[in-house]
Steps between C-alpha positions, in 0.01 A plus 500: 500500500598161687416143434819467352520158254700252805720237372551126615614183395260189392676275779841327426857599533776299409691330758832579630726192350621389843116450602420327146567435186414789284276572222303187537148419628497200782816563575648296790632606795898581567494499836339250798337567791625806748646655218260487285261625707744822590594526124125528354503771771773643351375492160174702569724760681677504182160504260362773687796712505537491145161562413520808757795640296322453166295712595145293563247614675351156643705244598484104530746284605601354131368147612833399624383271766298254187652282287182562248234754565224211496674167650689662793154638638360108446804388666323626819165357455364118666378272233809514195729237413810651438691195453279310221470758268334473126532672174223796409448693228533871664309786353469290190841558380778284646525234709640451867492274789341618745339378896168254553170627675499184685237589805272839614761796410524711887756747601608390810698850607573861370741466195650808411401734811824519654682612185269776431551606851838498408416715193324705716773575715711637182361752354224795615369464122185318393565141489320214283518148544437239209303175533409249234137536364264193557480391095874495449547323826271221360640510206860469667411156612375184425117407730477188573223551770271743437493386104368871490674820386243746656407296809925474545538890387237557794668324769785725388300849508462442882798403527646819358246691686646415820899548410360848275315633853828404729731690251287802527489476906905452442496914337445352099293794279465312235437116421572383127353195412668345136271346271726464224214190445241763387673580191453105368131398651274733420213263523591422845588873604143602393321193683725519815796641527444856533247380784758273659720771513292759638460248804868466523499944559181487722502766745845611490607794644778561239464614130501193226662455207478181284824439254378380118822457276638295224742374765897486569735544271570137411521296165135373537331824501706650260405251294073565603530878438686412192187272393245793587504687173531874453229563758479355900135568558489214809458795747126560261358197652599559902525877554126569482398250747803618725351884456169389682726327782561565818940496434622848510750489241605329166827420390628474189720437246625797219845556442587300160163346493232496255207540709327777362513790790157610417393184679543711848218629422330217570604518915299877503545588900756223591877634579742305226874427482622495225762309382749742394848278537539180292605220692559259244832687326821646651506797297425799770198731404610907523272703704329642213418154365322464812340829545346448107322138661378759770401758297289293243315332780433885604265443186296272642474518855561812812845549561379511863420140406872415420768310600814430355545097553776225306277256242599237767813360758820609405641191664660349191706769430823598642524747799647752329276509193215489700622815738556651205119433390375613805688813484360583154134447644527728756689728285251487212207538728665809664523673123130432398381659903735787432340543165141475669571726810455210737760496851 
């Protein structure tokens, strides 16, 4: 048989230390400039060549050129104050300051193109590129223009659209959008968001995958999941409108998690990730810890409709650990396609 289970990581690597400081989101730059320029460079050379040696079967480029995997793509963008900035409640759990909608949001050039040319030139592998979905980029700001969340998450869809469709041309297979949003607003996922985002995908000639987890591994949504109870049903509300979507594939979050796994079922005929490598602890996961996430989603969904993922960026951890993670998901994934006479 063949359609072996692949393996791949939600998005984020950490950052070498001379780039920026390490295990933090937002982090600021160390170096200016030139340099900077040559060392983010540097850094997805680095990302990519330890992913390669884990063992991973589709590659990104570990978001080293972004300071945060919603703001730096913003950064880009006509029509945000950067400089004024105001305090928002994000994903209804902790507060940050964060940049103004101050006039019509446009994207005045390409914003990640040339890196994943760059990517591109790496590796002969299957490469995916991460963008920010429309409802967490709204909800990564604070409007004071459109006084709209959908209108704003609308201007954003095309906006994606256009960067999504230049990454493709640029050799990207796959185009991950992260809605870490549609695990909060469920009201707003079933009245517009899953639309929204469909826009954002429209006629791409790349698979898509959109990225629903409980988020990074720091204090505030430890705290969330810790708040959840003995069951995460959030997934319940969003995965059967995502199963009659357009969006190829569903990621998600498993590994130390209390969503129930039977909730797969719910994406009948989508691929999934699944989360098999906690992000949000240092302790490494063996390969049969992994293959046992893999296996019980066997339960519940084609193994030809597999992939082994991480529940989300591995930014905030250090290098090593999270080589070390990477290693056991390829590892893991290898037992359970041994075990299924996959190659």
């Amino acid at each position: 048989m063949n359609n072996k289970i692949l393996t791949t990581i939600s998005g984020s690597l950490p950052k070498p230390s001379w780039l920026a400081e390490t295990e933090k989101l937002w982090s600021p730059w160390l170096l200016q400039g030139e340099k900077l320029e040559k060392g983010k460079k540097d850094a997805i050379k680095i990302a990519v060549e330890n992913q390669i040696n884990s063992g991973l079967s589709i590659i990104g480029d570990g978001e080293q050129t972004r300071q945060h995997f919603v703001t730096t793509f913003i950064e880009h963008l006509s029509g945000v104050d950067f400089k004024n900035k105001k305090t928002v409640r994000i994903r209804n759990r902790y507060d940050a300051s964060v940049p103004v909608v101050v006039g019509d949001v446009k994207r005045i050039k390409s914003v990640f193109v040339e890196d994943a040319k760059y990517l591109r030139s790496l590796t002969n592998l299957p490469i995916k590129y991460t963008l920010p979905g429309p409802m967490t980029m709204v909800d990564t700001l604070y409007d004071d223009y459109y006084k709209s969340r959908s209108r704003l998450a609308e201007k954003f869809s095309e906006i994606l659209n256009q960067e999504a469709k230049e990454l493709v041309e640029a050799g990207v297979d796959y185009i991950q959008f992260d809605e870490p949003a549609f695990n909060v607003f469920f009201d707003e996922v079933k009245d517009w968001g899953v639309k929204i985002l469909e826009k954002s995908a429209n006629n791409l000639k790349a698979k898509t995958i959109v990225h629903i987890c409980y988020g990074y591994g720091i204090e505030a949504n430890i705290k969330w999941k810790n708040s959840l109870g003995n069951e995460w049903r959030q997934y319940e509300h969003v995965f059967p409108l995502l199963a009659k979507s357009k969006i190829d594939q569903i990621s998600l979050e498993c590994q130390n998690s209390k969503v129930p796994l039977e909730l797969i079922e719910l994406l009948k005929g989508k691929k999934i990730l699944v989360g098999a490598i906690d992000v949000s602890t240092k302790k490494i996961e063996t390969p049969e810890q992994v293959a046992n996430i893999l296996r019980s989603a066997c339960k519940y969904a084609e193994p030809k409709n597999i992939l082994g993922c991480t529940n989300c960026g591995l930014v905030t951890l250090p290098q090593e650990i999270a080589n070390a993670k990477m290693n056991a998901l390829a590892l893991g994934t290898k037992i359970l396609n041994k075990e299924l006479g996959l190659n």
